[in-house]
DOSEKE-890017 format. One record per residue (C-alpha): residue number from 1; residue in three letters; y, x, z. Coordinates in steps of 0.5 Angstrom, whole numbers, plus 2048, in hexadecimal, padded with zeros to 3 digits. Layout:
<num=NUM | residu=ALA | c2=Y | c1=X | c3=Z>
...
END
This chain:
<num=1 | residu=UNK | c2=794 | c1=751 | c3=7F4>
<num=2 | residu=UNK | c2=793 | c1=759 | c3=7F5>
<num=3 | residu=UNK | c2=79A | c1=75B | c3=7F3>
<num=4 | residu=UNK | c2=79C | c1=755 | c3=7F8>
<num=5 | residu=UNK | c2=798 | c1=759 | c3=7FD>
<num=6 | residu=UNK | c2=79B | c1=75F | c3=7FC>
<num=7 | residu=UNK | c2=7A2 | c1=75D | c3=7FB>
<num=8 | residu=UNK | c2=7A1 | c1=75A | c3=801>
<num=9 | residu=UNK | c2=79E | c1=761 | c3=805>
<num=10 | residu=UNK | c2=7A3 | c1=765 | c3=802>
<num=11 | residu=UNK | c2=7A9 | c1=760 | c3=805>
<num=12 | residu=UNK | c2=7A5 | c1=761 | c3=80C>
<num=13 | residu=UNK | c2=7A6 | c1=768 | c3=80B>
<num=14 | residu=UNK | c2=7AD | c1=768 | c3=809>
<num=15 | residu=UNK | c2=7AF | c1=764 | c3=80F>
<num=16 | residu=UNK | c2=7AB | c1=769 | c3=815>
<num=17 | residu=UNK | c2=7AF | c1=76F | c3=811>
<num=18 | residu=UNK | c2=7B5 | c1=76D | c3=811>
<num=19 | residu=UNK | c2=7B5 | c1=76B | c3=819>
<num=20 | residu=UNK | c2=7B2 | c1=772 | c3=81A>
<num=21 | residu=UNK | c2=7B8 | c1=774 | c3=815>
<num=22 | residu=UNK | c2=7BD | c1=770 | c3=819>
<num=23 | residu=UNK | c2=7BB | c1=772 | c3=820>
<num=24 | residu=UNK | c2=7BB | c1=77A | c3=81F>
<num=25 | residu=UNK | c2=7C1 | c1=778 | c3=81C>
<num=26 | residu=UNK | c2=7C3 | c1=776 | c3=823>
<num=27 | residu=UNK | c2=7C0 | c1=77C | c3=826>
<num=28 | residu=UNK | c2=7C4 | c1=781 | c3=821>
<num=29 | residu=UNK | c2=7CB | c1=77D | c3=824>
<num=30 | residu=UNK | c2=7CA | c1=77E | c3=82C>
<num=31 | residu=UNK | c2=7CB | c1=786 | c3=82B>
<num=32 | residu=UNK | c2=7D2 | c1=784 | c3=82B>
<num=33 | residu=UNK | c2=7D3 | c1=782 | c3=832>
<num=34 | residu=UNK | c2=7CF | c1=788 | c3=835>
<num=35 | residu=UNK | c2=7D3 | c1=78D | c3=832>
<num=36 | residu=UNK | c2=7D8 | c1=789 | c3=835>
<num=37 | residu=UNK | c2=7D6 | c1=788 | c3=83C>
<num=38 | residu=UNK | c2=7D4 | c1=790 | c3=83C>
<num=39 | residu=UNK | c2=7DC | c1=792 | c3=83A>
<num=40 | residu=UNK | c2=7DE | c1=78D | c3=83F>
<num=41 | residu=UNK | c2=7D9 | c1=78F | c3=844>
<num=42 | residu=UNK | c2=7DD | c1=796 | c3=843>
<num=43 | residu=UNK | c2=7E4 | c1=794 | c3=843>
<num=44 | residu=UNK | c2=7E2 | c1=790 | c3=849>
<num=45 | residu=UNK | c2=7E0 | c1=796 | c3=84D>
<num=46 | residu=UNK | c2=7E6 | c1=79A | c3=84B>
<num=47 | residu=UNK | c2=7EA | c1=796 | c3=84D>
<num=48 | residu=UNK | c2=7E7 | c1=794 | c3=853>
<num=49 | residu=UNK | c2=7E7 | c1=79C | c3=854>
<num=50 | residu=UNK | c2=7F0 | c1=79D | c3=852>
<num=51 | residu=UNK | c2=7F2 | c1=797 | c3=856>
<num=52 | residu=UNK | c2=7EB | c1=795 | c3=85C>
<num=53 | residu=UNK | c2=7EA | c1=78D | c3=859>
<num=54 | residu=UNK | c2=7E8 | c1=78B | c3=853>
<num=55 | residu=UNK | c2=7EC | c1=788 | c3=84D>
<num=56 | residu=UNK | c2=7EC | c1=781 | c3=84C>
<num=57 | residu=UNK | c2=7F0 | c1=781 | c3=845>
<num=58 | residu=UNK | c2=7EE | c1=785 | c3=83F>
<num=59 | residu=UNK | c2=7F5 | c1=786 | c3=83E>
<num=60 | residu=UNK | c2=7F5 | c1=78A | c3=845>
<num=61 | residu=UNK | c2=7EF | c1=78E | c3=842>
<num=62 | residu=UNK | c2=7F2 | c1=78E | c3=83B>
<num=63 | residu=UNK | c2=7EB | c1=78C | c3=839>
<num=64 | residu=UNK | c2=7EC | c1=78A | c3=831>
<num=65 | residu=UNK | c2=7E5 | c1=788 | c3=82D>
<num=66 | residu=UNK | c2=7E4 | c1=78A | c3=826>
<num=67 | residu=UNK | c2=7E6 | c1=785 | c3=822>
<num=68 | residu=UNK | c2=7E8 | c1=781 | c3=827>
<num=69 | residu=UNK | c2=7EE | c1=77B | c3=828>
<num=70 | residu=UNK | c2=7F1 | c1=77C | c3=830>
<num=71 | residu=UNK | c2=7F1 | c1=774 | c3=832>
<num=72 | residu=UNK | c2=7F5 | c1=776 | c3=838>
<num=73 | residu=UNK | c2=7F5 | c1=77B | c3=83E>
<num=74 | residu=UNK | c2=7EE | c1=779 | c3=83F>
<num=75 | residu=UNK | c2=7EB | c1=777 | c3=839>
<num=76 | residu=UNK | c2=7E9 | c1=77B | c3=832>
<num=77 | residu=UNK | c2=7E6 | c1=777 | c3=82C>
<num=78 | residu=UNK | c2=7E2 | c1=77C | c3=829>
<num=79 | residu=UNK | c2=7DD | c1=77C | c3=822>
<num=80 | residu=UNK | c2=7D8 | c1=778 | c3=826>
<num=81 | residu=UNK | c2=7D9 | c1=777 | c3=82D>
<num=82 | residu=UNK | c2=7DF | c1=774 | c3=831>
<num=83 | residu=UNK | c2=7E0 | c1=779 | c3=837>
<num=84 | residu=UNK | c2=7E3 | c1=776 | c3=83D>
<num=85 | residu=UNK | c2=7E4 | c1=77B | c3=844>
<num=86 | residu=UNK | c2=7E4 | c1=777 | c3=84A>
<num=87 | residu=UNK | c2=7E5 | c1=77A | c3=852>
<num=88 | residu=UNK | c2=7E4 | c1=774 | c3=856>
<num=89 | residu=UNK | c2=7E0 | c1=779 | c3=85C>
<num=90 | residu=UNK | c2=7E6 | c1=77E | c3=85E>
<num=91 | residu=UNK | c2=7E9 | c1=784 | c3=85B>
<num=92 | residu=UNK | c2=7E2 | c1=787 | c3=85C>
<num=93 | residu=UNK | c2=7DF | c1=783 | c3=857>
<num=94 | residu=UNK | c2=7DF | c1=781 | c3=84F>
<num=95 | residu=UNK | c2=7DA | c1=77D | c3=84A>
<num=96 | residu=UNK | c2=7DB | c1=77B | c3=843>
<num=97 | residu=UNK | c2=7D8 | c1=776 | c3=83F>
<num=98 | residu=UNK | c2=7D7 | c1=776 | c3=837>
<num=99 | residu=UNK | c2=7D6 | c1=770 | c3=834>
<num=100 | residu=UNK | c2=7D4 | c1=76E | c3=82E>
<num=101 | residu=UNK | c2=7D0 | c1=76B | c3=828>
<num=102 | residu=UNK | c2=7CC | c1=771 | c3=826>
<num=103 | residu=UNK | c2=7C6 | c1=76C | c3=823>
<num=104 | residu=UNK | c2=7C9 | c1=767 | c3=820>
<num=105 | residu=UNK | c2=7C6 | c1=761 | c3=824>
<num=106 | residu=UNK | c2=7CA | c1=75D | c3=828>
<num=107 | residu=UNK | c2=7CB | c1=760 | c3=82F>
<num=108 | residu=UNK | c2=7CF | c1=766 | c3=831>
<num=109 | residu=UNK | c2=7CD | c1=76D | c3=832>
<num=110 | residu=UNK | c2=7CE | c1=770 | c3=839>
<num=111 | residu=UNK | c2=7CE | c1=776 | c3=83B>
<num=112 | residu=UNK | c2=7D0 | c1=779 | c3=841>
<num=113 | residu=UNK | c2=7D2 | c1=780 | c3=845>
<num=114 | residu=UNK | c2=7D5 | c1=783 | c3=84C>
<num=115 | residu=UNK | c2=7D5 | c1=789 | c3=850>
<num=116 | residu=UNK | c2=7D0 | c1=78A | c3=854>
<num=117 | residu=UNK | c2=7D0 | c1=78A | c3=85B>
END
C-alpha cells in the first residue's frame, strides 16, 4: 500500500515537471521572433529613410532570417515561427505576423509587430 502511494506522488510530481519544463521550453522559443522584429524594425526605418514609405516586401528589404526559407517575397519560414509582411495601411505602414507552434498544443502561436505611429 505504501509504495503505491508513493508511486502514485512521484507520478504527480513528474506530470507538473514535466508541464513547467514544457512551458519554459515554449518561452525559450519566442526570443526568435523578437529578435526578428528588432532587425525588421531597423531595416524598415532605412528603408523609409533611403526611399520616404516603408517596404512591404522582405525582398525590397533584402531581409533574410538566419536559418530561414523565403516562402514568397512576403513570406520567411524561419527555425520557429513563420513571418508574413503585410501593408494594408499605405506606404507609411507595416506589420508582421509570426505564427507558429512553439508549445505544442494545438492552437498557433501569434505574435505581432509594426512601426510606430
Amino acid at each position: 500500500m505504501d509504495v503505491m502511494i508513493v508511486t502514485l506522488i512521484i507520478g504527480v510530481l513528474a506530470s507538473v515537471g514535466v508541464n513547467r519544463y514544457d512551458k519554459f521550453v515554449a518561452r525559450a522559443k519566442r526570443p526568435e521572433a523578437v529578435m526578428t522584429f528588432r532587425a525588421l524594425a531597423l531595416a524598415q526605418r532605412e528603408y523609409l529613410l533611403t526611399w520616404g514609405r516603408y517596404s512591404g516586401t522582405f525582398d525590397a528589404l533584402r531581409f533574410t532570417i538566419e536559418g530561414g526559407t523565403r516562402v514568397s517575397p512576403t513570406e520567411i519560414q524561419g527555425r520557429q515561427y513563420n513571418y508574413r509582411i503585410v501593408q494594408d495601411d499605405g506606404l507609411r505602414s507595416w506589420y508582421v505576423i509570426a505564427t507558429g507552434n512553439i508549445d505544442g498544443d494545438p492552437f498557433l502561436d501569434i505574435i505581432g509587430a509594426s512601426n510606430p505611429r
